[in-house]
C-alpha positions as CSV (number, residue, x, y, z in Angstrom):
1,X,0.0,0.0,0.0
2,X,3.0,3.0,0.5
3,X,4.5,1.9,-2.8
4,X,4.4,4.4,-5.3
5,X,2.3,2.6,-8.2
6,X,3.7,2.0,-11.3
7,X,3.0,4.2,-14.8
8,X,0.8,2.0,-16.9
9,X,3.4,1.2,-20.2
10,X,0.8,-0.4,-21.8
11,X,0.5,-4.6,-22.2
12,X,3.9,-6.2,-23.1
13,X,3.5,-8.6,-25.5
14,X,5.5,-10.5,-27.8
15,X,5.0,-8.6,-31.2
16,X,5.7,-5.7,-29.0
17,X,9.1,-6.9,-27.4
18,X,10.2,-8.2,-31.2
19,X,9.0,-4.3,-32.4
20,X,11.6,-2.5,-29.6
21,X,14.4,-5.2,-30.3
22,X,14.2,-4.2,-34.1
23,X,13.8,-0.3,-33.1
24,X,17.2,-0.3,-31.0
25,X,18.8,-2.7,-33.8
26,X,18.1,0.1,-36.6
27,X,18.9,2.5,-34.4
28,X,22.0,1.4,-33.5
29,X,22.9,0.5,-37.4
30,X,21.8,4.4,-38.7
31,X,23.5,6.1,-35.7
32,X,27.2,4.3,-36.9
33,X,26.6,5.4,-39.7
34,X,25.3,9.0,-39.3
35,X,21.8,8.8,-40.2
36,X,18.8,10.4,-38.5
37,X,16.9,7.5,-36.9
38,X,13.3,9.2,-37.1
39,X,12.3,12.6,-38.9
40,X,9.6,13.6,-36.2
41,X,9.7,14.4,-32.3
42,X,12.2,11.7,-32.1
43,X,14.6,12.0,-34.1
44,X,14.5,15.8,-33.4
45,X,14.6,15.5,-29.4
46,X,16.6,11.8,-29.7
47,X,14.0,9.9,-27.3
48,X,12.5,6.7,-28.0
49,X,8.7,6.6,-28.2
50,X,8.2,5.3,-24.6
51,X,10.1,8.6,-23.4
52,X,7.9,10.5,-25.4
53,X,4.5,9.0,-24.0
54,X,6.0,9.5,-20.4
55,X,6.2,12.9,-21.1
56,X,3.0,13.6,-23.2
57,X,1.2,12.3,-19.7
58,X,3.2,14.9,-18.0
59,X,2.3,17.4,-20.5
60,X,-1.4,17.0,-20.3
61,X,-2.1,13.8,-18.8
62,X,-2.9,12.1,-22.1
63,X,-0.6,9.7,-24.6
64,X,0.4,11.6,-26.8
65,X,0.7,9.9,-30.3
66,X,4.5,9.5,-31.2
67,X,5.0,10.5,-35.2
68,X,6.0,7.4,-37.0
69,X,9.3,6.9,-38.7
70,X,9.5,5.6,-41.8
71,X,11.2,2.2,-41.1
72,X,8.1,0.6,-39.2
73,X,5.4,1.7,-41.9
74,X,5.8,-1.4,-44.1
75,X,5.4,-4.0,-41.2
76,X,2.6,-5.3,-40.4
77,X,2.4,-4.3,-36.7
78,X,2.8,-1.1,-38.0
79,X,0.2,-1.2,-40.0
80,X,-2.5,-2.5,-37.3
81,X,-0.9,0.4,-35.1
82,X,-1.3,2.8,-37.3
83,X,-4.9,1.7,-38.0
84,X,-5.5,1.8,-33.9
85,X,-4.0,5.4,-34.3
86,X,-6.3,6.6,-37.4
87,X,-9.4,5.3,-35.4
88,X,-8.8,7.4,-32.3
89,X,-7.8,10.3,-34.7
90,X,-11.0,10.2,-36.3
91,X,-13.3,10.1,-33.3
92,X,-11.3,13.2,-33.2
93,X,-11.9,14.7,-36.3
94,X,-8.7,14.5,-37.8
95,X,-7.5,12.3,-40.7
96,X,-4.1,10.8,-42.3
97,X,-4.3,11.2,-45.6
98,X,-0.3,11.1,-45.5
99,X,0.4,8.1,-44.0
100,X,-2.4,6.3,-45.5
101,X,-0.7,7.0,-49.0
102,X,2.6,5.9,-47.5
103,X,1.0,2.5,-46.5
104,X,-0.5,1.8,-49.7
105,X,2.2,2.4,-52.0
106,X,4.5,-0.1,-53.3
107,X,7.6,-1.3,-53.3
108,X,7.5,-0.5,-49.2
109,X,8.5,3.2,-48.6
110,X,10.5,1.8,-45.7
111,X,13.2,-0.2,-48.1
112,X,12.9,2.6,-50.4
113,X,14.6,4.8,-47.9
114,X,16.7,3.0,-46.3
115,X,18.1,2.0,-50.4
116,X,18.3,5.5,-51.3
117,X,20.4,6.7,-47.7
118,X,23.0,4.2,-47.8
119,X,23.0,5.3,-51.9
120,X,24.6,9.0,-50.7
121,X,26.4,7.7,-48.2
122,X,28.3,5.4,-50.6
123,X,28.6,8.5,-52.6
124,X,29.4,11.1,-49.8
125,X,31.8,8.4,-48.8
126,X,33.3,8.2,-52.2
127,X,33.7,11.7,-52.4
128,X,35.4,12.7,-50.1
129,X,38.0,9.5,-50.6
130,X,38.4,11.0,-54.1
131,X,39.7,14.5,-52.7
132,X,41.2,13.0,-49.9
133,X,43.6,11.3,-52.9
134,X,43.1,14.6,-55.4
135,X,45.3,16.7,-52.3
136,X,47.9,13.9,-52.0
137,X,48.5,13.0,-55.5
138,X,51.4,13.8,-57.0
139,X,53.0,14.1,-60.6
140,X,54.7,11.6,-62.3
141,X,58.4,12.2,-61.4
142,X,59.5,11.6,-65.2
143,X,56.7,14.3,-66.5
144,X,58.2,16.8,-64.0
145,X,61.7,16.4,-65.2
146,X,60.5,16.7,-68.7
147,X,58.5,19.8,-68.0
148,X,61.6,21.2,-66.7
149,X,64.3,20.7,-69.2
150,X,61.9,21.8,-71.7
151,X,61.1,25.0,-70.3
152,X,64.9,25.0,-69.8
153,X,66.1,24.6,-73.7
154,X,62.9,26.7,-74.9
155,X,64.4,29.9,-72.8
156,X,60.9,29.9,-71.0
157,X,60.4,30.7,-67.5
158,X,56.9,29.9,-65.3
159,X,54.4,32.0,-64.1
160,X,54.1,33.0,-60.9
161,X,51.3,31.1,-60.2
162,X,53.0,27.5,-61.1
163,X,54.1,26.0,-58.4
164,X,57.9,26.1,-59.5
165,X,59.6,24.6,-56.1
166,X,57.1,21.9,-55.5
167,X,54.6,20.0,-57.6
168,X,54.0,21.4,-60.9
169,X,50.6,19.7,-60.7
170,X,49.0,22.2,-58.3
171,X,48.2,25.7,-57.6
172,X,46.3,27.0,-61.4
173,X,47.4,23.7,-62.9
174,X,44.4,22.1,-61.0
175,X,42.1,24.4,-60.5
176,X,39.3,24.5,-62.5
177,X,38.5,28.3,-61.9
178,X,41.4,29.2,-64.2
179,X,40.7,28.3,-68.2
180,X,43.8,27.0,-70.2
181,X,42.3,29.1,-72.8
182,X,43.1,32.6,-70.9
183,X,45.4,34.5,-72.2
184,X,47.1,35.5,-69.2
185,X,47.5,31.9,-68.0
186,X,50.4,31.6,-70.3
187,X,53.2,29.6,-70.3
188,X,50.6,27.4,-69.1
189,X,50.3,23.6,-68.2
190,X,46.8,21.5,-66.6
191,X,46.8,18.3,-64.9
192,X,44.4,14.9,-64.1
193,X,45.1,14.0,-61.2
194,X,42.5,10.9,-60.8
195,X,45.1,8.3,-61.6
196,X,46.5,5.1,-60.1
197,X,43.2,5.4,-57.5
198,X,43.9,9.1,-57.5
199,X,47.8,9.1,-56.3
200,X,49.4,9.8,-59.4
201,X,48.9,13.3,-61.6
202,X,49.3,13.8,-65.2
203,X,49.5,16.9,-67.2
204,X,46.9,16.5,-69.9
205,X,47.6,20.3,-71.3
206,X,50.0,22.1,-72.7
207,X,50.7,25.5,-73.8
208,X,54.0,27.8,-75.2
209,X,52.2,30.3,-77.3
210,X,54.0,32.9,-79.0
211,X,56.2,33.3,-75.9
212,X,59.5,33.4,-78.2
213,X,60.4,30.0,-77.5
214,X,63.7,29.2,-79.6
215,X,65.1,25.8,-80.7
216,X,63.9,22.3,-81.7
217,X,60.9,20.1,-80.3
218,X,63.2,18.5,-77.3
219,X,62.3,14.4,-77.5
220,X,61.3,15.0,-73.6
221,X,58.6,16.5,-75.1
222,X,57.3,12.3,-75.9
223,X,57.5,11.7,-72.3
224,X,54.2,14.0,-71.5
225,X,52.4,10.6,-73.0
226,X,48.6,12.1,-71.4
227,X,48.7,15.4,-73.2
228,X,45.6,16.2,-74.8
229,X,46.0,19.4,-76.2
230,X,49.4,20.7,-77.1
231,X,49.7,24.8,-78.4
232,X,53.3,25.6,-79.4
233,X,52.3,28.3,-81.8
234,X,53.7,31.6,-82.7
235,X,57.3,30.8,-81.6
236,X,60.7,30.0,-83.5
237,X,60.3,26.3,-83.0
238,X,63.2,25.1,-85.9
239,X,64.0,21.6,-87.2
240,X,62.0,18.7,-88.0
241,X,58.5,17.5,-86.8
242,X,59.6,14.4,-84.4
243,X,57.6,11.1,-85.5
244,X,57.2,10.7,-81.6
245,X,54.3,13.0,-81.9
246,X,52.5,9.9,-83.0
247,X,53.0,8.2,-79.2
248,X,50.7,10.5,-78.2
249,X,47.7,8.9,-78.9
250,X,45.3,11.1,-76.5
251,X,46.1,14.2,-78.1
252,X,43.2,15.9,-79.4
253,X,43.9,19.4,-79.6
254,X,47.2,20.3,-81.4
255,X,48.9,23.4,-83.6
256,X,52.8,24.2,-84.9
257,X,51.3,27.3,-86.5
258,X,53.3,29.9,-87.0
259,X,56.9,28.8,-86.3
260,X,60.2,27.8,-88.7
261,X,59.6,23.7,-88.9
262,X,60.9,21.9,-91.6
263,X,61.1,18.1,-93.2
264,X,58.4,16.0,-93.9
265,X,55.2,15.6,-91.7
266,X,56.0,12.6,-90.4
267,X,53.3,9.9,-91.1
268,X,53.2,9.3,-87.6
269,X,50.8,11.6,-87.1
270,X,48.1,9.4,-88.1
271,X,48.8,7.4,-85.0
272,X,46.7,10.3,-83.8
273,X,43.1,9.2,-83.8
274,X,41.6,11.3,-81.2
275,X,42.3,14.4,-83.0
276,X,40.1,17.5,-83.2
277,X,42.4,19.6,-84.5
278,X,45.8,19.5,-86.3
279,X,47.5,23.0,-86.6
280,X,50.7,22.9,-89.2
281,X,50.1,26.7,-91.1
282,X,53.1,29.0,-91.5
283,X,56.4,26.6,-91.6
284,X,58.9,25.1,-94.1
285,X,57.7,21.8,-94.3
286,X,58.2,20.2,-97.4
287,X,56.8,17.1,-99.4
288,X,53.5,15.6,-99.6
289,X,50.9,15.1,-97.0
290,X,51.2,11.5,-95.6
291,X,48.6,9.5,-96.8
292,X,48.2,8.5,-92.9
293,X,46.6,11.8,-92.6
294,X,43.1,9.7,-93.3
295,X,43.1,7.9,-90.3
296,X,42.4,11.0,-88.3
297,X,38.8,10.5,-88.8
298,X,37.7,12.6,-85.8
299,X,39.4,16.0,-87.4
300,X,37.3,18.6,-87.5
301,X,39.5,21.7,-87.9
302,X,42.5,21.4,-90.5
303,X,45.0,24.5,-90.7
304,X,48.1,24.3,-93.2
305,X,47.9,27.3,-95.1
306,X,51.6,28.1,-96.1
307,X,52.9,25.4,-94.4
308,X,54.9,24.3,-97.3
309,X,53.3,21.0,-98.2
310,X,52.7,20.3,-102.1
311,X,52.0,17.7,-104.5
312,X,48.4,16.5,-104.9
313,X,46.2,15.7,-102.2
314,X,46.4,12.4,-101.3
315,X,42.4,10.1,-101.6
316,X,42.8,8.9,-98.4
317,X,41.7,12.7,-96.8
318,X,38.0,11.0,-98.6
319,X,38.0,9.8,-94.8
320,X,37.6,13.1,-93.2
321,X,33.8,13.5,-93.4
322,X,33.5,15.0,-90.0
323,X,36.1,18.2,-91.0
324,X,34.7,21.7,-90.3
325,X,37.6,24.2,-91.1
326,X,40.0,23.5,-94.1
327,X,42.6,26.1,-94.4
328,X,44.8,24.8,-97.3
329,X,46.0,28.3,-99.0
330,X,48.9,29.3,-100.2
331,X,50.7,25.9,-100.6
332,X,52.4,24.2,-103.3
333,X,49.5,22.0,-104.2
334,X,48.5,20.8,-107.4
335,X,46.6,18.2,-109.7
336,X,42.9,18.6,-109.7
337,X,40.8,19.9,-106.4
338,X,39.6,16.3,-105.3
339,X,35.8,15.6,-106.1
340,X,35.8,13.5,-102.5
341,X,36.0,17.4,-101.1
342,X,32.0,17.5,-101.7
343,X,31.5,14.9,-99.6
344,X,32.8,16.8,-96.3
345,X,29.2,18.6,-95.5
346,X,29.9,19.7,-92.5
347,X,32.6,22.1,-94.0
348,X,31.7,25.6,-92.9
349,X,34.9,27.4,-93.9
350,X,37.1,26.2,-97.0
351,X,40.3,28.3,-98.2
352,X,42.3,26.6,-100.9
353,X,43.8,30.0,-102.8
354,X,47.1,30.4,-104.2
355,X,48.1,26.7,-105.3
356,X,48.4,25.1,-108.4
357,X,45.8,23.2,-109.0
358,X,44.0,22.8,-112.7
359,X,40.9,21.9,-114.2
360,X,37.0,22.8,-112.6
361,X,35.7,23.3,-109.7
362,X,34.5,19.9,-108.2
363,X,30.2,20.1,-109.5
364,X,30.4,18.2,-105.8
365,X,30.9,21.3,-104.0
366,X,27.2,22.4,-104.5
367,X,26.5,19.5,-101.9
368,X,28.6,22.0,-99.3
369,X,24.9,23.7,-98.4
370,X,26.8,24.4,-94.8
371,X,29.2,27.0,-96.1
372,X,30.1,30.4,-94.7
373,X,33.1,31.2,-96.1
374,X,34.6,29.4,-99.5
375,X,37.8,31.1,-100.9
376,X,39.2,29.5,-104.5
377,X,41.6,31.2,-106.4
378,X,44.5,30.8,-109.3
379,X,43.0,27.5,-110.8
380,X,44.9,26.9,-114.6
381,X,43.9,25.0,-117.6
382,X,40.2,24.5,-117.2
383,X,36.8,26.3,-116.8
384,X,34.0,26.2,-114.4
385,X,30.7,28.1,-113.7
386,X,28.9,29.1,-110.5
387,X,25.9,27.0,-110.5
388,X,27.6,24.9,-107.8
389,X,26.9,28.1,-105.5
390,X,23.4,27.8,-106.0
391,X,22.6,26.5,-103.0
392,X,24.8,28.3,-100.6
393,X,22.7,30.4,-99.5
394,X,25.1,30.9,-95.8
395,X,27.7,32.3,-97.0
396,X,29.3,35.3,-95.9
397,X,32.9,35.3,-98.0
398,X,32.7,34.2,-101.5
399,X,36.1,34.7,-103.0
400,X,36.6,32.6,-106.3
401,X,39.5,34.8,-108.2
402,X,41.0,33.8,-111.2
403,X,39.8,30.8,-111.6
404,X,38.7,30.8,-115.3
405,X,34.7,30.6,-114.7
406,X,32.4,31.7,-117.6
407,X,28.7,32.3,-117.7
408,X,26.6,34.5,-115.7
409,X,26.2,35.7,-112.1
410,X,23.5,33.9,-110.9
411,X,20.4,36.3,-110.1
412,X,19.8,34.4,-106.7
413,X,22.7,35.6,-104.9
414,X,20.9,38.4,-104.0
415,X,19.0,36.5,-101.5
416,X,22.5,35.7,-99.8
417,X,21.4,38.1,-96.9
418,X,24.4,37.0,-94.9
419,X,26.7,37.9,-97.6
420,X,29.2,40.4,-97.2
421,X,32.5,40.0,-99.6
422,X,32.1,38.7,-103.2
423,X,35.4,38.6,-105.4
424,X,34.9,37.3,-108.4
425,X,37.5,39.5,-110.6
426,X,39.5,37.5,-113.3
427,X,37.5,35.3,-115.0
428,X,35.3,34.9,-118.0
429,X,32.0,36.2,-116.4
430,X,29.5,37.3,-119.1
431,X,26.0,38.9,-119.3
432,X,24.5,41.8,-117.8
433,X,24.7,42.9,-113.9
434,X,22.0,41.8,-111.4
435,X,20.2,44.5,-110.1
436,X,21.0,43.5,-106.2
437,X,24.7,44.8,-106.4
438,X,23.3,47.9,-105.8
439,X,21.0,47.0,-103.3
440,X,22.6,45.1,-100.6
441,X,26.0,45.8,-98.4
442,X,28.5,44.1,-99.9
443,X,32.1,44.4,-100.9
444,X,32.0,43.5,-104.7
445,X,35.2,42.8,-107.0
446,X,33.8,42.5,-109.9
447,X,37.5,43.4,-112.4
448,X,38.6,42.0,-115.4
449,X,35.2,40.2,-117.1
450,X,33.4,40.1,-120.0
451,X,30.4,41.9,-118.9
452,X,28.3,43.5,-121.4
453,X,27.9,46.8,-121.4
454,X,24.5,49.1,-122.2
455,X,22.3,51.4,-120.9
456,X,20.4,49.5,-118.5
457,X,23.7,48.5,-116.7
458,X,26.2,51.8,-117.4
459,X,23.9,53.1,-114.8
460,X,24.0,50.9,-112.4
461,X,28.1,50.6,-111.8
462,X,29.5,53.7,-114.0
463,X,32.9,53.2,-115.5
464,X,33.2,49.8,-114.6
465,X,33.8,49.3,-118.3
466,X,37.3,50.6,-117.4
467,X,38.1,47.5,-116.0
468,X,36.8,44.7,-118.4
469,X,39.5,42.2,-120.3
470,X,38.3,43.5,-123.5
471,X,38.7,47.0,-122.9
472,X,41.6,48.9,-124.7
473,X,44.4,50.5,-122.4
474,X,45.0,53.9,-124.4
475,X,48.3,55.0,-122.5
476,X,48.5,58.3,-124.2
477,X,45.2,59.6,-123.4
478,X,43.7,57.5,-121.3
479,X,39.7,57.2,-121.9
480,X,39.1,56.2,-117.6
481,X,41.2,58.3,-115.3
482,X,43.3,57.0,-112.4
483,X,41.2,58.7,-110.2
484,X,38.2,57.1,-111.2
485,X,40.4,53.8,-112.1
486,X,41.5,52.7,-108.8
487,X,38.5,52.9,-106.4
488,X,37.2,50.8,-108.6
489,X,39.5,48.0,-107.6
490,X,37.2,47.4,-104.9
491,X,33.8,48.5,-104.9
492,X,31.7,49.1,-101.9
493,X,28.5,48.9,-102.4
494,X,26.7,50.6,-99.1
């Protein structure tokens, strides 16, 4: 009789006793591994729900429902509990429309969650092992040594932002904040440094541009064996091409331009099969292209204007449908332009002026519908005609000098509307003017045809007849001034 009485827990029975044993279990199993155990009053306060039904008695002397966590709604204990605790909730008025959804859905909500929580923590996990490795990877010691003695025989000294007394692969070189392509990070080098389960770093980008480097490609230049993209342009780079440019087989951006190399291209370069884009314009090579330059089937942008290269262009180039920029001008080229060349439709900008080439111009080329800038010129021994422009209807330079074409100016080019430079001085051209040359903004060059003449034209571009093949040069007394000669060189047409 004086013994305090007990607090009524409820009857103990065996589903109950099972239902606590797999509570603390889970619990035990989320808190190791960091993860809230319920999203209500418990999880929020960290009691159990027996703590929480001792204290909703205190509160106001009533049990106060405990929110469910989401681990017991898929049992079936849970469910009859939660059914228990919708009843009393209705003779109250209120209703779970929540819960009940998140009893009858399927798979069970409870695995769900439990999947998709152990899911980010492998990744969270993962993570942060990943940069763990990222901070102590280091480079490769033979790539440092090579960085350094080339830097060394080039003349070229770091930035202040490399990481000269340490590892080269750090600081700028691995941050992703700083683009390669600024032109104040320059001499510049970038790293991976996810290698050998990220221990190992390996620079994957390169660039000396137009930083007066003087000298030959050093072979340490072969050990860099990740580089990806390579710009040496716009220094005094002398000697040969090495063939160990073909080791590196995950290049895929890479340009000589502008330097004083010399020799062959070495076929090696078709070893190169990730490549985007091959830069060789303004050297001494000499020879032929290799006929290994049609393995680089991924090339989209080709520069090699004066680079030196002659001889005819070799059938295997057929290969390179998926080429964008073709800058072959001013080269030693000759034979006929290949007919294959009209099969590259994705070309958007073709230059193959001042070569030797002969014959037509490839009736192919009208299939080149993606063109914004074509530039032909100096073409011998052959004659051609514009309807393979006729479709062009992108372009925005049309330069076809010299080239022996005959015929007429097709009256459709006035629809060009992105047109803004049409040379088509020195050839055969016949027939009267269109009447948009006058009507659109365009720089025309229209010299040295066979234009006819008469009142309905004479208007339209006075004195122009100045400048036709057929029109006698009277040196004594000239018939068309200088000053009205020469601006007509060029006319702008505004």
């Amino acid at each position: 009789m004086g013994t305090e009485p007990q607090q009524y827990r409820g009857p103990i029975t065996k589903a109950t006793k099972c239902r606590e044993k797999k509570t603390k279990r889970i619990q035990r199993v989320l808190a190791a591994i960091g993860i809230p155990f319920c999203k209500g009053d418990v999880a929020a306060m960290g009691r159990d729900a027996a703590s929480m039904r001792e204290e909703g008695r205190r509160r106001d002397g009533k049990r106060e429902r405990v929110r469910w966590c989401w681990w017991r709604r898929s049992s079936g204990s849970g469910r009859a509990a939660m059914g228990r605790e919708e009843n009393r909730d209705r003779e109250r008025g209120r209703e779970l429309p929540k819960m009940k959804k998140l009893l009858s859905t399927s798979p069970s909500p409870s695995l769900l969650a439990i999947c998709i929580w152990y899911m980010c923590l492998l990744l969270c996990l993962v993570g942060r092992s990943q940069a763990q490795n990222t901070t102590n990877a280091t480079t490769d010691p033979s790539e440092v040594s090579a960085l350094n003695s080339i830097f060394q025989k080039w003349g070229v000294s770091a930035l202040s932002t490399w990481n000269t007394t340490g590892d080269p692969c750090s600081g700028s070189a691995t941050d992703d904040s700083v683009s390669f392509d600024l032109d104040s990070f320059n001499p510049a080098i970038k790293c991976l440094c996810n290698f050998n389960n990220g221990t190992t770093c390996h620079i994957t980008k390169m660039k000396v541009y137009a930083q007066d480097a003087r000298g030959t490609i050093p072979e340490e230049l072969g050990n860099l064996t990740k580089l990806s993209n390579l710009n040496l342009a716009q220094n005094y780079l002398t000697g040969p091409l090495p063939a160990f440019i073909g080791n590196l087989t995950d290049m895929q951006y890479l340009t000589f331009g502008i330097n004083a190399l010399s020799g062959p291209i070495p076929k090696e370069i078709g070893n190169l099969r990730k490549l985007i884009s091959l830069g060789l314009g303004t050297n001494n090579f000499s020879g032929s292209l290799p006929t290994e330059l049609g393995n680089l089937v991924t090339l989209e942008q080709l520069y090699m204007d004066s680079s030196g290269v002659g001889g005819e262009i070799p059938s295997t180039l057929a290969n390179l449908v998926n080429l964008k920029t073709v800058w072959a001008s001013d080269n030693a080229f000759n034979g006929t332009i290949p007919d294959f060349i009209g099969t590259w439709t994705n070309l958007t900008s073709l230059r193959l002026q001042g070569n030797s080439f002969q014959g037509s111009i490839p009736s192919s080329f009208s299939n080149l519908t993606l063109l914004t800038d074509l530039r032909i010129s100096d073409i011998s021994n052959g004659s051609s005609s514009l309807t393979f422009i006729s479709n062009m209807t992108s372009l925005s330079n049309l330069i076809l000098r010299n080239n022996m074409i005959s015929g007429t100016i097709p009256s459709n080019i006035g629809d060009y509307q992105s047109l803004q430079q049409l040379d088509l001085s020195y050839n055969q051209l016949s027939g009267s003017f269109p009447s948009w040359v006058t009507q659109s903004r365009l720089q025309l060059n229209l010299m040295a045809n066979n234009f006819v003449f008469d009142d309905s034209n004479s208007s339209t571009l006075p004195r122009l007849n100045c400048l036709q093949r057929n029109f006698p040069c009277y040196r004594d007394s000239p018939i068309c001034k200088p000053s009205l000669f020469f601006p007509l060189l060029a006319i702008n047409i505004l």
